[in-house]
VMD Tcl script that builds the backbone (N, CA, C; Angstrom):
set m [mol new atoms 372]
animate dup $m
set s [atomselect $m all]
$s set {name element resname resid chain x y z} {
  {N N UNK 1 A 27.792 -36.047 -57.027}
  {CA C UNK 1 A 29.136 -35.583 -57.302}
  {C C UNK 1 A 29.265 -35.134 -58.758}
  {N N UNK 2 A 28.533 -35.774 -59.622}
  {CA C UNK 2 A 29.075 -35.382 -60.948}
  {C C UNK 2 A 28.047 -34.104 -61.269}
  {N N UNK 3 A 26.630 -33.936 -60.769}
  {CA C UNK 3 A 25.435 -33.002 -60.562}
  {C C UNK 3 A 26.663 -31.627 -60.543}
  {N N UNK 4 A 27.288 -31.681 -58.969}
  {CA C UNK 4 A 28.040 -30.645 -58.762}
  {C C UNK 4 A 29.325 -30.146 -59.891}
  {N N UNK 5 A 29.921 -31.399 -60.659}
  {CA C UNK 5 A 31.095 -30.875 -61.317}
  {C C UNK 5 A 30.177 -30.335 -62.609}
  {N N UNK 6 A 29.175 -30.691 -63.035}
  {CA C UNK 6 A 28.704 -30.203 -64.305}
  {C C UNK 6 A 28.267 -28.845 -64.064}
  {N N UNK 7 A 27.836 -28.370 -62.828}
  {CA C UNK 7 A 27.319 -27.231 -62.622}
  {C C UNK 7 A 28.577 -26.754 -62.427}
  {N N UNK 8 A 29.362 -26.894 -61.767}
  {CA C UNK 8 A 31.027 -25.946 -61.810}
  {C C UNK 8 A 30.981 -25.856 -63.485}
  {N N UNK 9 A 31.376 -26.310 -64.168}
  {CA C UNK 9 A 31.562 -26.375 -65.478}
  {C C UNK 9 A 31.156 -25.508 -66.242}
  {N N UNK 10 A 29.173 -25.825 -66.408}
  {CA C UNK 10 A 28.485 -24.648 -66.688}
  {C C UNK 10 A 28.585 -22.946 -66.186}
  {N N UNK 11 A 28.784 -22.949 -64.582}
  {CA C UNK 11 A 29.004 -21.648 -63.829}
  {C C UNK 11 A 29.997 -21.181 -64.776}
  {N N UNK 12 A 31.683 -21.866 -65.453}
  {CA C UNK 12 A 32.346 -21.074 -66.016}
  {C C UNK 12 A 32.600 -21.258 -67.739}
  {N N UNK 13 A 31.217 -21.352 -67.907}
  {CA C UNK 13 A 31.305 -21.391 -69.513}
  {C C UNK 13 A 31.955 -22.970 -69.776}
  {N N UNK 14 A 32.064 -23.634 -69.482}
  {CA C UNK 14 A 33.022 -25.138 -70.350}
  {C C UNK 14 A 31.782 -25.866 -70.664}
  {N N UNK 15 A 31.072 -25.809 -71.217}
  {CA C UNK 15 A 30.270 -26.714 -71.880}
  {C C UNK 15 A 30.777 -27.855 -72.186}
  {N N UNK 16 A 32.157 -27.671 -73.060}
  {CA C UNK 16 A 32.332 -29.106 -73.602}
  {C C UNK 16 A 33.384 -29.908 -72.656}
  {N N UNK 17 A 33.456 -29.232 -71.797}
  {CA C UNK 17 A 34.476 -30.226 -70.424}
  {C C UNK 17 A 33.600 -31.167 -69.441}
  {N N UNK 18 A 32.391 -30.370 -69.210}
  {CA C UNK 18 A 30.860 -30.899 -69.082}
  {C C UNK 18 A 30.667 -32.062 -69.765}
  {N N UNK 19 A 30.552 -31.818 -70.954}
  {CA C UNK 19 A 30.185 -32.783 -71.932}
  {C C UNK 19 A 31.287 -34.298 -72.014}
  {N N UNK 20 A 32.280 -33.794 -72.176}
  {CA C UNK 20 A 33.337 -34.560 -72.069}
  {C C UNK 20 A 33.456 -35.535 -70.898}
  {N N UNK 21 A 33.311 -34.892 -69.809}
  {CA C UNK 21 A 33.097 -35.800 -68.382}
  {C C UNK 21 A 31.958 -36.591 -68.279}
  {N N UNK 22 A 31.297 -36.388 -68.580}
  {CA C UNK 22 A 30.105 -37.225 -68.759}
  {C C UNK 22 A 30.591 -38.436 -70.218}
  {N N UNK 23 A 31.372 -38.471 -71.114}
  {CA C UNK 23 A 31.230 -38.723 -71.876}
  {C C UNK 23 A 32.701 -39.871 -71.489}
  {N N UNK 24 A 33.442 -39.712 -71.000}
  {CA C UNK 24 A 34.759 -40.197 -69.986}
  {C C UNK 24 A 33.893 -41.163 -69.316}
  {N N UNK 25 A 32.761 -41.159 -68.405}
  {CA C UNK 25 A 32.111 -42.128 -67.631}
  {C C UNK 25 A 31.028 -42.601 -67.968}
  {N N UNK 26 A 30.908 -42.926 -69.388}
  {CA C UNK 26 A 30.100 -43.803 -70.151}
  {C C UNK 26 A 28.715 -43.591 -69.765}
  {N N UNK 27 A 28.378 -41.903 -69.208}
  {CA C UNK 27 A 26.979 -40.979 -68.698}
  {C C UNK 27 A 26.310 -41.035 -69.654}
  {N N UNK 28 A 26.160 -41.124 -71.240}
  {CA C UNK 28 A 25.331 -40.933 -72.390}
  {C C UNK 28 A 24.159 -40.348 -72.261}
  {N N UNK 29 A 23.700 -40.308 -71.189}
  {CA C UNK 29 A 22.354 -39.698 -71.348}
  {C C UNK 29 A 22.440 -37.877 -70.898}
  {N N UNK 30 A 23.216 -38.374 -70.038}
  {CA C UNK 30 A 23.657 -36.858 -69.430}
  {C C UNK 30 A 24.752 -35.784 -70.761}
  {N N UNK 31 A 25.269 -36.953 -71.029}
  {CA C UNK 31 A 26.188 -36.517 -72.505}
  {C C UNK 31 A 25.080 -36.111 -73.310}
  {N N UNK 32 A 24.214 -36.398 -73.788}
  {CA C UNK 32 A 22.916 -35.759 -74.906}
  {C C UNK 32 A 22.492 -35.030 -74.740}
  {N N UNK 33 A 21.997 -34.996 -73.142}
  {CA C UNK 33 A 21.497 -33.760 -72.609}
  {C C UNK 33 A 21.901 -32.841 -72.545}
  {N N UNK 34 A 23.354 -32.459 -72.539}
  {CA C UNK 34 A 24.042 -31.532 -72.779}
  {C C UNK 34 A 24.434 -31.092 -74.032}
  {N N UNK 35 A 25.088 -31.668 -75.009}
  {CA C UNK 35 A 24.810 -31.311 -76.221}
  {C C UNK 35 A 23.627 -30.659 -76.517}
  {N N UNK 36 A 22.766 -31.578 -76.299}
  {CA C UNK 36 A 21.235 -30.870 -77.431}
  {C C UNK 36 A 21.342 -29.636 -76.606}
  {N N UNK 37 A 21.551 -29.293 -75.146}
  {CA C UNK 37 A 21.281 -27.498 -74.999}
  {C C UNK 37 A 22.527 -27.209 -75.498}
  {N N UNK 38 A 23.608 -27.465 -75.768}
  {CA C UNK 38 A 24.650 -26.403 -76.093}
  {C C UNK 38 A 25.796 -26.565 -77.222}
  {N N UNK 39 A 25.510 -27.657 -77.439}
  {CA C UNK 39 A 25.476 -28.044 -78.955}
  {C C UNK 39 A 25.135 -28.914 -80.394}
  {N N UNK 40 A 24.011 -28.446 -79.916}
  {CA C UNK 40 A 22.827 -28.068 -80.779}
  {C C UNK 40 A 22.817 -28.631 -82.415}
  {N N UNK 41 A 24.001 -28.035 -82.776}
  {CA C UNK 41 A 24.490 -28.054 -84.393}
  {C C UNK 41 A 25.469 -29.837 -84.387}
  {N N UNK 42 A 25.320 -30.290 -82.889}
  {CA C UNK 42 A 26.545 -31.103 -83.301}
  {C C UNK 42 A 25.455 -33.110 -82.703}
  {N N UNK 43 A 24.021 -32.565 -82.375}
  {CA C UNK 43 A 23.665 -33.371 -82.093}
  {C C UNK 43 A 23.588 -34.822 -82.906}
  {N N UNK 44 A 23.192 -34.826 -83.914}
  {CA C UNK 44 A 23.034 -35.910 -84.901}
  {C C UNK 44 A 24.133 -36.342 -84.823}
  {N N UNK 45 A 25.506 -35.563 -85.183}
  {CA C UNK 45 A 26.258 -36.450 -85.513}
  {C C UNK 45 A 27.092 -36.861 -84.388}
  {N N UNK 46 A 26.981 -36.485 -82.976}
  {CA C UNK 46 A 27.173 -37.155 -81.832}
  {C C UNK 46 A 26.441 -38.497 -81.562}
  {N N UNK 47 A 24.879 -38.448 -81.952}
  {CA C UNK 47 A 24.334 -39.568 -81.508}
  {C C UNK 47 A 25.033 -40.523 -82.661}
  {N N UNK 48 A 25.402 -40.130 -83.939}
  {CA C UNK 48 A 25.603 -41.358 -84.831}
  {C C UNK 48 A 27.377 -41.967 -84.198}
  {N N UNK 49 A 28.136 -40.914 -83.916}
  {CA C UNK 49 A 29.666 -41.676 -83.160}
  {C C UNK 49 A 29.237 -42.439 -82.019}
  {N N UNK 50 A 28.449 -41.954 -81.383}
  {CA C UNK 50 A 27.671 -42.674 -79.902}
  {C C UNK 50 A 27.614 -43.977 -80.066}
  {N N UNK 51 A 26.697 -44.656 -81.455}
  {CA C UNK 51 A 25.958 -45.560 -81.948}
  {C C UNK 51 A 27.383 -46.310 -82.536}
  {N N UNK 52 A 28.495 -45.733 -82.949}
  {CA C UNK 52 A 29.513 -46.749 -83.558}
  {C C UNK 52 A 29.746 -47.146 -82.159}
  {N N UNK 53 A 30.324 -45.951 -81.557}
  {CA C UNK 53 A 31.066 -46.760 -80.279}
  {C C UNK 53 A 30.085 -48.348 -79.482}
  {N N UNK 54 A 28.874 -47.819 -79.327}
  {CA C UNK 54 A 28.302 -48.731 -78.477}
  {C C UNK 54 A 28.363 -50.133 -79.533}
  {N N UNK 55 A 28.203 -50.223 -80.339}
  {CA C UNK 55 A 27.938 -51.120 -82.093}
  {C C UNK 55 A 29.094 -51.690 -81.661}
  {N N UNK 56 A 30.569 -51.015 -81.763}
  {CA C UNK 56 A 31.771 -52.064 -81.263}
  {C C UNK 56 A 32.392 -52.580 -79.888}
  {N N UNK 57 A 31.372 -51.905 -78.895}
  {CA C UNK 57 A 31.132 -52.670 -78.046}
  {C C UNK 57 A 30.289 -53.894 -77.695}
  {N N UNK 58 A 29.805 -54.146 -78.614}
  {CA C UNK 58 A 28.238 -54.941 -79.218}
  {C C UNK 58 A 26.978 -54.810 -78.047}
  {N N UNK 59 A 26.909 -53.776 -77.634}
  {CA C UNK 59 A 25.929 -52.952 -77.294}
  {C C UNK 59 A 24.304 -52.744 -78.267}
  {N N UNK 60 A 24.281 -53.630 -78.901}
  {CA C UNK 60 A 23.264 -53.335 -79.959}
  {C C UNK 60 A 21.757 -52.549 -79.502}
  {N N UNK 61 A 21.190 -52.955 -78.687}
  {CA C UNK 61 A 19.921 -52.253 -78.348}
  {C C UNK 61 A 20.490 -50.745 -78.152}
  {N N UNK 62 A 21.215 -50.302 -77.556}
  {CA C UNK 62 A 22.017 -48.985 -77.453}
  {C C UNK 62 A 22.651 -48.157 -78.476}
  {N N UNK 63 A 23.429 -49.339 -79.171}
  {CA C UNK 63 A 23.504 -48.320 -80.555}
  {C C UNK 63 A 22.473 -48.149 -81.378}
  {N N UNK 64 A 21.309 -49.114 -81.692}
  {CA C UNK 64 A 20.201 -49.114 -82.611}
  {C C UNK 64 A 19.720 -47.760 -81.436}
  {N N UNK 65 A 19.365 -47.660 -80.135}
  {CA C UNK 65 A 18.556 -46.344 -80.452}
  {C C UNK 65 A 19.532 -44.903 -80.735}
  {N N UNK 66 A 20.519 -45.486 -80.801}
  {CA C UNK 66 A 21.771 -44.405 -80.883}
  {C C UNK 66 A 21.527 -43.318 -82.560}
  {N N UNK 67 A 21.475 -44.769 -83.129}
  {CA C UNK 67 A 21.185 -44.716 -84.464}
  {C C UNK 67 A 20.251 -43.632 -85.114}
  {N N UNK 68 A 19.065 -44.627 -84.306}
  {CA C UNK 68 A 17.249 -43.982 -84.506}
  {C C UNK 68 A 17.673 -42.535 -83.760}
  {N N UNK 69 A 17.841 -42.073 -83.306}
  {CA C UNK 69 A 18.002 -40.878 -82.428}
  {C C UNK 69 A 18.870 -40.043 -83.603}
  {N N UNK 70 A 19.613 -40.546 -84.409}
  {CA C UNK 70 A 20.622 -39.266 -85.383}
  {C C UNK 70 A 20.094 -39.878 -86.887}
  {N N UNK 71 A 18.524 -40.854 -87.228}
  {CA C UNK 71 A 17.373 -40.573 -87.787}
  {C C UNK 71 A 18.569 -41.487 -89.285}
  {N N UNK 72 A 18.915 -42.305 -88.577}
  {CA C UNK 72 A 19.892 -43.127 -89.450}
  {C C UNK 72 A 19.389 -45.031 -89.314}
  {N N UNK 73 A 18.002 -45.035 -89.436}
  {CA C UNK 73 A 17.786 -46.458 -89.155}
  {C C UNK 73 A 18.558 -47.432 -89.970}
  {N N UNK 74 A 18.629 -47.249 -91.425}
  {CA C UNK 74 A 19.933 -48.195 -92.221}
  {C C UNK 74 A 20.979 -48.978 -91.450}
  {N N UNK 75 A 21.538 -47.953 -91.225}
  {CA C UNK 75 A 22.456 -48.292 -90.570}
  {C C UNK 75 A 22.721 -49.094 -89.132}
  {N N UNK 76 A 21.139 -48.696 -88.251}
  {CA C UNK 76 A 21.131 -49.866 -87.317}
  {C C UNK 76 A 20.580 -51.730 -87.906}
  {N N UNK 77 A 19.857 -51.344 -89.188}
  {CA C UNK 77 A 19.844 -52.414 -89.756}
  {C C UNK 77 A 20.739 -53.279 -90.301}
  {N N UNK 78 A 22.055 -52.416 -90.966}
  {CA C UNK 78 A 22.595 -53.053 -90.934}
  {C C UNK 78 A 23.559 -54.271 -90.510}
  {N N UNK 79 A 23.838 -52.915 -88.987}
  {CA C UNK 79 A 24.758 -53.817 -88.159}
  {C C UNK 79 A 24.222 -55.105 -87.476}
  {N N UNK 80 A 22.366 -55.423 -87.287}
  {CA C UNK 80 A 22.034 -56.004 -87.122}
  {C C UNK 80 A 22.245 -57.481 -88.173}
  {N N UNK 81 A 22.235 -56.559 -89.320}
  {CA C UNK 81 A 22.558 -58.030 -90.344}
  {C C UNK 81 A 23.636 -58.332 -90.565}
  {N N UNK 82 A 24.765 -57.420 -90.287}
  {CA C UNK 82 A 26.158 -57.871 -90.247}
  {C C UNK 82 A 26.559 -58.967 -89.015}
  {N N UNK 83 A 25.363 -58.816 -87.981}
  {CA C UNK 83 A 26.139 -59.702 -86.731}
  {C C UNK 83 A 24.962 -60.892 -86.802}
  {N N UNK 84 A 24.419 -61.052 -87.704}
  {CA C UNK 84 A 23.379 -61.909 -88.026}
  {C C UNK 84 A 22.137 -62.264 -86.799}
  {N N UNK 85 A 21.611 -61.006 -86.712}
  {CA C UNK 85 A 21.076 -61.086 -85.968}
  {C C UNK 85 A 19.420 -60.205 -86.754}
  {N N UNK 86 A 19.185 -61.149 -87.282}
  {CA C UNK 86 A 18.285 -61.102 -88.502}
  {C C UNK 86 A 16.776 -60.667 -88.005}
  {N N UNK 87 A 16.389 -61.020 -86.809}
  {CA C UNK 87 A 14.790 -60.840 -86.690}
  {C C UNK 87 A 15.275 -59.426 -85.913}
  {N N UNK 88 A 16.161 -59.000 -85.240}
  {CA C UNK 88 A 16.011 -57.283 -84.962}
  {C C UNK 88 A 16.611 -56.120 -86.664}
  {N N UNK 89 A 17.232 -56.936 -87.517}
  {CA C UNK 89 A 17.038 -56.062 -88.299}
  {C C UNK 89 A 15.544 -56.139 -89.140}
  {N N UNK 90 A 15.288 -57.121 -89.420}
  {CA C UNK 90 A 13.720 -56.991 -89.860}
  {C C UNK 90 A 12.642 -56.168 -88.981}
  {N N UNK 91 A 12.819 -56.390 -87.652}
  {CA C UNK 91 A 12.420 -55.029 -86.959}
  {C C UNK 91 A 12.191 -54.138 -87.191}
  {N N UNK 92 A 13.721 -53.071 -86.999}
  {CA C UNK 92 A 13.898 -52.006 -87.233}
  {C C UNK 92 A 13.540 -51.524 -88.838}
  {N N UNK 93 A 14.068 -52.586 -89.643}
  {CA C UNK 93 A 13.445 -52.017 -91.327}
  {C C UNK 93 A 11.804 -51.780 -91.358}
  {N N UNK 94 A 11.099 -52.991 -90.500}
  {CA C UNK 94 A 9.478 -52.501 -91.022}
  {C C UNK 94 A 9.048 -51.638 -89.985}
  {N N UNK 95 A 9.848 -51.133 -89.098}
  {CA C UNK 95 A 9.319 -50.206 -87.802}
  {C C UNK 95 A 9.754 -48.848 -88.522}
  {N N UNK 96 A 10.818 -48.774 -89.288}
  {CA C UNK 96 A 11.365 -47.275 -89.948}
  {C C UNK 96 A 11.337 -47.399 -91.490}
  {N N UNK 97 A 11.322 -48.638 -92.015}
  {CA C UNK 97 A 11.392 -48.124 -93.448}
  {C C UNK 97 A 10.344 -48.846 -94.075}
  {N N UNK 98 A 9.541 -49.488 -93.093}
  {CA C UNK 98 A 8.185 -50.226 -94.097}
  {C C UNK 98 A 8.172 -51.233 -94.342}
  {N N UNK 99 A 7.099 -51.877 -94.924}
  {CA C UNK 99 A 7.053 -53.413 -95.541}
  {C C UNK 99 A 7.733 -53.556 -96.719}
  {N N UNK 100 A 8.370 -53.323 -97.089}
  {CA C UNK 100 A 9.077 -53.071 -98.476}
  {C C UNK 100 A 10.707 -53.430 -97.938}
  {N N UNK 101 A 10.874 -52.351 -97.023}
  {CA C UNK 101 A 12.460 -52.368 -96.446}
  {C C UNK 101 A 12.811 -53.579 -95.391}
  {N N UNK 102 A 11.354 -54.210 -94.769}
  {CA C UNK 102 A 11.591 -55.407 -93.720}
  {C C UNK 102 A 11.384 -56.781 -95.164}
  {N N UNK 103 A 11.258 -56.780 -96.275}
  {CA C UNK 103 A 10.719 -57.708 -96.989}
  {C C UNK 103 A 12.250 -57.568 -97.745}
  {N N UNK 104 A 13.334 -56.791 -97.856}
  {CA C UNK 104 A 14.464 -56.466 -98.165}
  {C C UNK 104 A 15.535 -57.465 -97.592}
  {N N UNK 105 A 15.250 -57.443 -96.176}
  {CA C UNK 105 A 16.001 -57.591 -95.407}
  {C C UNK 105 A 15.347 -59.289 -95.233}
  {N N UNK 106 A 14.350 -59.383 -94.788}
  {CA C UNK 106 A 14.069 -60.894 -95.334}
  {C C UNK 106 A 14.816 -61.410 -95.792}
  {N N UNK 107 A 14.387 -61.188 -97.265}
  {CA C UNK 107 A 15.331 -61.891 -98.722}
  {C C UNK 107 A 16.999 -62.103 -98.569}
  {N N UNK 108 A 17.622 -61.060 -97.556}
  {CA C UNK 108 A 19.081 -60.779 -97.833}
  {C C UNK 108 A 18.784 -62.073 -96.611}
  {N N UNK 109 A 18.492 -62.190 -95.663}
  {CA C UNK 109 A 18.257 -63.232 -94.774}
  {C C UNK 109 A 18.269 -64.541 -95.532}
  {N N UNK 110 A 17.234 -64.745 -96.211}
  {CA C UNK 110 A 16.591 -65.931 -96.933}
  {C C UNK 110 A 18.110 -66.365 -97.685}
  {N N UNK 111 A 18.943 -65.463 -98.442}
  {CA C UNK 111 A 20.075 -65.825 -99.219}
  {C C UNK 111 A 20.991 -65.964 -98.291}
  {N N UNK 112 A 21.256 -65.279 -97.510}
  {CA C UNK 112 A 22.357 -65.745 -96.452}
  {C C UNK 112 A 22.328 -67.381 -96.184}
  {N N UNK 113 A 21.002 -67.825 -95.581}
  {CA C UNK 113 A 20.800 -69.418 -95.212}
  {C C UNK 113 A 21.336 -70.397 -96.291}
  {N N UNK 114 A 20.561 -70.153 -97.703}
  {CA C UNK 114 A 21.213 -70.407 -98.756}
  {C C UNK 114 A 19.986 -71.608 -98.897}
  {N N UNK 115 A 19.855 -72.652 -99.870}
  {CA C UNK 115 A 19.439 -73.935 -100.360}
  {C C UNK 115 A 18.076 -74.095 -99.787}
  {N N UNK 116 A 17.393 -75.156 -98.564}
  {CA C UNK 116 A 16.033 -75.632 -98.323}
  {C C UNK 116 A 16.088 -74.230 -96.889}
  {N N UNK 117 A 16.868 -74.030 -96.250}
  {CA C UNK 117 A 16.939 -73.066 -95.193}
  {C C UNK 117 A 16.226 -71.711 -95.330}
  {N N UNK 118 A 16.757 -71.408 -96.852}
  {CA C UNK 118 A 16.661 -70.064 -97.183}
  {C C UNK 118 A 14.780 -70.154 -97.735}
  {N N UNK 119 A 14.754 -70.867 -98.557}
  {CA C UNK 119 A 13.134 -71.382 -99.065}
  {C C UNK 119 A 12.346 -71.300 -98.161}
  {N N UNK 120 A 12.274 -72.282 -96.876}
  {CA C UNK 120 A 11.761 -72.170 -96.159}
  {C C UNK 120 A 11.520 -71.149 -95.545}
  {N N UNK 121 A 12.260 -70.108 -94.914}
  {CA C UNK 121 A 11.964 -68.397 -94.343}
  {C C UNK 121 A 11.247 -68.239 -95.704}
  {N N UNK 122 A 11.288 -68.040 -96.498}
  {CA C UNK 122 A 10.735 -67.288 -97.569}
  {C C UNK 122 A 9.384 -67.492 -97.545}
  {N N UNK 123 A 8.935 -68.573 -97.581}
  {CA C UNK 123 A 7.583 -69.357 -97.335}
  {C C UNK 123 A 7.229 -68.046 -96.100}
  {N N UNK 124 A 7.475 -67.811 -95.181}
  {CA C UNK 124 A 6.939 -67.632 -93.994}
  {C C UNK 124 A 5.812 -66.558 -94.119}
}
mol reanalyze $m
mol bondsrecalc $m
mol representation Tube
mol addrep $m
């Protein structure tokens, strides 16, 4: 059913009513797919609104690739360390920004715990 309304859509030029309907029934994949052919110029920063929305849904595996996809890993790191969820932002920092950026995120870890808590990760 929705195969058929996207092709009505396309048949009369509405790309973004296409897009939109898919985007109304939480389709995301079908939503990308359409963008990247037809708008093109607006991809990145679709996947990065994509990645808030799913983020305040606490959708996290979804917004982190939401993220990685509009080439914004920071920012899935962050939200990972904002919801303290510390071993997927160390993840994503040494999977996209290196041993340097997962040894970052450590430390901000290690201080969060605070006193023998924090020492101890550090040790690790």
């Amino acid at each position: 059913r929705w195969k058929e309304a996207e092709k009505m859509y396309l048949t009369v030029k509405e790309h973004d009513l296409a897009i939109n309907m898919y985007k109304k029934n939480r389709m995301y994949d079908h939503m990308i797919r359409l963008v990247s052919t037809f708008r093109k110029d607006l991809l990145a920063e679709t996947h990065l609104h994509l990645a808030q929305q799913l983020e305040g849904d606490h959708s996290w595996r979804d917004a982190e690739k939401q993220y990685l996809e509009a080439k914004d890993w920071k920012s899935a790191v962050q939200m990972y360390r904002a919801n303290e969820l510390w071993e997927d932002a160390i993840r994503v920092a040494k999977n996209h920004g290196g041993a340097n950026a997962s040894k970052q995120v450590a430390y901000a870890w290690a201080v969060s715990l605070g006193g023998e808590g924090g020492a101890v990760l550090l040790k690790k």
